[in-house]
C-alpha positions as CSV (number, residue, x, y, z in Angstrom):
1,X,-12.5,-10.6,11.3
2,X,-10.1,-7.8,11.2
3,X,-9.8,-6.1,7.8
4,X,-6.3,-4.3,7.6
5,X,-4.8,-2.2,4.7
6,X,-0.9,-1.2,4.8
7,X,0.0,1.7,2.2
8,X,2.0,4.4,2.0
9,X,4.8,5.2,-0.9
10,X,7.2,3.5,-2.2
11,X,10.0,2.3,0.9
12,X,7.9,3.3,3.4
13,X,7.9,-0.6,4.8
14,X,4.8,-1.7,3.6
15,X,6.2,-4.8,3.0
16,X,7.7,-5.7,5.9
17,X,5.4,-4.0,8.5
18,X,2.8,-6.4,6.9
19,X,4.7,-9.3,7.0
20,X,6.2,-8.3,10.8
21,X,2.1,-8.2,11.8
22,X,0.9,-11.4,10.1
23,X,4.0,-13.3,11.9
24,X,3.0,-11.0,15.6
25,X,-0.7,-12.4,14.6
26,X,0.2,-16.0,13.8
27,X,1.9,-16.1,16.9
28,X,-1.2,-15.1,18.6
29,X,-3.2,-18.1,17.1
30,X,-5.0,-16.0,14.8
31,X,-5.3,-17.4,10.9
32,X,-4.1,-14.4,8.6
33,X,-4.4,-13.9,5.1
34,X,-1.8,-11.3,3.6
35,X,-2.0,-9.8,0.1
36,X,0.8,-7.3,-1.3
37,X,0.2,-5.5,-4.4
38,X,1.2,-5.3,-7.5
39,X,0.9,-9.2,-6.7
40,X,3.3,-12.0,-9.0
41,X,0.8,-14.8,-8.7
42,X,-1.8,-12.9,-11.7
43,X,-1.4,-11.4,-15.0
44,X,-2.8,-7.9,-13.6
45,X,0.0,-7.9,-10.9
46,X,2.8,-9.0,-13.5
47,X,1.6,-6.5,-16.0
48,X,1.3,-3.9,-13.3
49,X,5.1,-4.5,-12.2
50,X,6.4,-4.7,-15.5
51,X,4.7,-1.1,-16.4
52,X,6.4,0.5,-13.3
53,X,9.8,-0.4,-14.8
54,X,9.0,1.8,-18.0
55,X,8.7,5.4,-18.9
56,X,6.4,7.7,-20.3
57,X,2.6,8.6,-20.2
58,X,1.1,5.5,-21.6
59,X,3.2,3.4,-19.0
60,X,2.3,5.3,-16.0
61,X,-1.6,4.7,-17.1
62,X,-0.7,1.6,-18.1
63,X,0.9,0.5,-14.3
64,X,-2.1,2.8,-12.6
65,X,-4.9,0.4,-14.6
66,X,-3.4,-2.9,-14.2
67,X,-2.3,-2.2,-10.6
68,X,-5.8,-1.2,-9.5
69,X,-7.2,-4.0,-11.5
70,X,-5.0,-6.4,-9.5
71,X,-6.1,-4.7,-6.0
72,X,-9.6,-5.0,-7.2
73,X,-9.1,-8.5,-8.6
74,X,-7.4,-9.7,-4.4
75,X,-10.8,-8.2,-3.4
76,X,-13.3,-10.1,-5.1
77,X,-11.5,-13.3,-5.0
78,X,-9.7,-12.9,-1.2
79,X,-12.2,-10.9,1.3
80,X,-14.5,-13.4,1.4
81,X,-12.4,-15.8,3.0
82,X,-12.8,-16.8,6.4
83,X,-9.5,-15.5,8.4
84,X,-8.9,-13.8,11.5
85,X,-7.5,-11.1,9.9
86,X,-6.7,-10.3,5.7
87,X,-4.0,-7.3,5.4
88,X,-3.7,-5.8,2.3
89,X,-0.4,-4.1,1.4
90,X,-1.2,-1.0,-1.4
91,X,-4.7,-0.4,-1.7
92,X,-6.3,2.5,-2.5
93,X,-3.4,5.1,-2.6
94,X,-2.6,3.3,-5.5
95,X,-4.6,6.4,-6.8
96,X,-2.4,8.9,-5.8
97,X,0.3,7.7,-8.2
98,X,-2.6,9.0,-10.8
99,X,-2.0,12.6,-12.4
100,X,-4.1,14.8,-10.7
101,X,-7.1,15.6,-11.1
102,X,-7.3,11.6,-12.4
103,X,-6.1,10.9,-9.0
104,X,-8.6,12.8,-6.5
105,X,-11.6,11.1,-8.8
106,X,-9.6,7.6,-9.1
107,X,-9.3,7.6,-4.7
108,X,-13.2,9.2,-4.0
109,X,-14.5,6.6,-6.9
110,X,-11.7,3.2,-5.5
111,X,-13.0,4.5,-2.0
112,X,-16.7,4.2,-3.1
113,X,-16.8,0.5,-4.2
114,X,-13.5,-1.5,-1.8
115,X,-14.0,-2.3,1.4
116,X,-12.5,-0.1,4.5
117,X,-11.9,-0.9,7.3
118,X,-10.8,1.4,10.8
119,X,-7.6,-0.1,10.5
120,X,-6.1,1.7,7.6
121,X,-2.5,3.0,8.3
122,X,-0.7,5.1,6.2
123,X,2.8,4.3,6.8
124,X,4.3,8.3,5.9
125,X,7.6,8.1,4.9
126,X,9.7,11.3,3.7
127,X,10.5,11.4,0.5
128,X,14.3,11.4,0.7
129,X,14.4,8.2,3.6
130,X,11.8,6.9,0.9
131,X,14.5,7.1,-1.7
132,X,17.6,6.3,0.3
133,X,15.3,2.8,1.5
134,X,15.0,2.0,-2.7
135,X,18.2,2.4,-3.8
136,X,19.3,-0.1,-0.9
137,X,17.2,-2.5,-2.4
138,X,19.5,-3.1,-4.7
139,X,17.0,-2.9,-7.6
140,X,16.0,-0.6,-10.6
141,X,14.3,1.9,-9.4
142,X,10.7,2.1,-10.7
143,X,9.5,5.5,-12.7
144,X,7.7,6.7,-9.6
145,X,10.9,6.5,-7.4
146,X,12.5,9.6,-7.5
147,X,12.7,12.4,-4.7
148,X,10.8,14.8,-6.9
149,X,7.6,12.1,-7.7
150,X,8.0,10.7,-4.0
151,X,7.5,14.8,-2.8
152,X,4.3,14.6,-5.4
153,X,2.4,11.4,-4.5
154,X,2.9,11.9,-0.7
155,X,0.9,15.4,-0.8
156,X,-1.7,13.8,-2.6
157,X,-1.7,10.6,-0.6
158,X,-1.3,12.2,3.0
159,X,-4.4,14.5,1.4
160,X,-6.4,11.5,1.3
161,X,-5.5,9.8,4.3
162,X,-6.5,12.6,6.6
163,X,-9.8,13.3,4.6
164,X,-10.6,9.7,5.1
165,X,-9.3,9.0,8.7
166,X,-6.3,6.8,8.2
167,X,-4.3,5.9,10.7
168,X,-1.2,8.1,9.8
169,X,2.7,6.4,11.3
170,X,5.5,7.9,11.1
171,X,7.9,5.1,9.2
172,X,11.2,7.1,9.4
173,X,11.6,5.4,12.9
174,X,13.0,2.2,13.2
175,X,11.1,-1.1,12.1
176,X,10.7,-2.3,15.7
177,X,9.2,1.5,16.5
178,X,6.5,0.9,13.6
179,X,5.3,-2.5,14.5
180,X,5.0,-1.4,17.8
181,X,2.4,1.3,16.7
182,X,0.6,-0.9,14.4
183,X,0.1,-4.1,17.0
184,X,-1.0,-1.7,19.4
185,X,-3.8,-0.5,17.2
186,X,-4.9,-3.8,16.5
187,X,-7.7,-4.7,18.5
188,X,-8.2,-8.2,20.7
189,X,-4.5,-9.4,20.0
């Protein structure tokens, strides 16, 4: 089984890399669970999601617990299952949304106790195509959305992907370009 984690920040095509590979995998004949976080199916997720539309201190805790209570809550219930391969979308740099220090201790303590995998990709986005991909959403933008947190949370999340030996993409390049660089990481396809 092929254990596969998609994160990066906010537009960074998490989403839609993930979805792009479990299509590229079902093609293949391979049986693929996919799991994208905060989810909608769980009162963790829909708390989680409801929290990033908020301000404040006690809402960005808030969104930080329930979101890695979902993540944790897909891993006890989903990584069991018998697939080909389970991608989960936001995973452990969940943590790097945290205040820091919180979120150094939050990613070496998450890191600790989920599973990993040697397929973790970062998908590194810059902050302003990060931005400009949100607003084109056509959605409110959540509280950590802006240029200014997006410059934060990818120093502290690149930080932790090279410590821990991510697979680092560059997802500024067209979608095709990405998926490309994914499925040829994946091995056996």
């Amino acid at each position: 089984m092929h254990y596969i984690i998609i994160d990066g920040l906010d537009g960074s095509g998490k989403s839609t890399q993930a979805e792009l590979l479990t299509d590229f995998l079902v093609k293949k004949g391979k049986t693929v669970f996919l799991r994208i976080h905060p989810t909608d199916d769980c009162f963790l997720g829909r708390r989680a999601r409801r929290f990033l539309l908020c301000s404040g201190k006690s809402a960005h805790f808030c969104a930080a617990f329930f979101y890695m209570c979902d993540v944790l809550r897909s891993i006890a219930v989903y990584s069991w299952r018998k697939f080909d391969s389970i991608i989960f979308v936001r995973y452990l740099m969940g943590t790097a949304y945290l205040p820091y220090p919180l979120s150094r201790i939050g990613y070496r303590f998450f890191s600790l106790i989920v599973p990993k995998s040697n397929l973790m990709f970062f998908l590194d986005v810059s902050p302003s195509e990060g931005y400009r991909r949100n607003l084109l959403r056509g959605k409110p933008l959540e509280m950590f959305e802006t240029i200014g947190k997006l410059e934060k949370i990818r120093r502290k999340a690149l930080a932790f992907a090279l410590e821990d030996n991510w697979i680092i993409i560059n997802s500024d390049r067209e979608i095709e370009e990405v998926q490309r660089e994914i499925q040829q990481r994946i091995p056996q396809v």
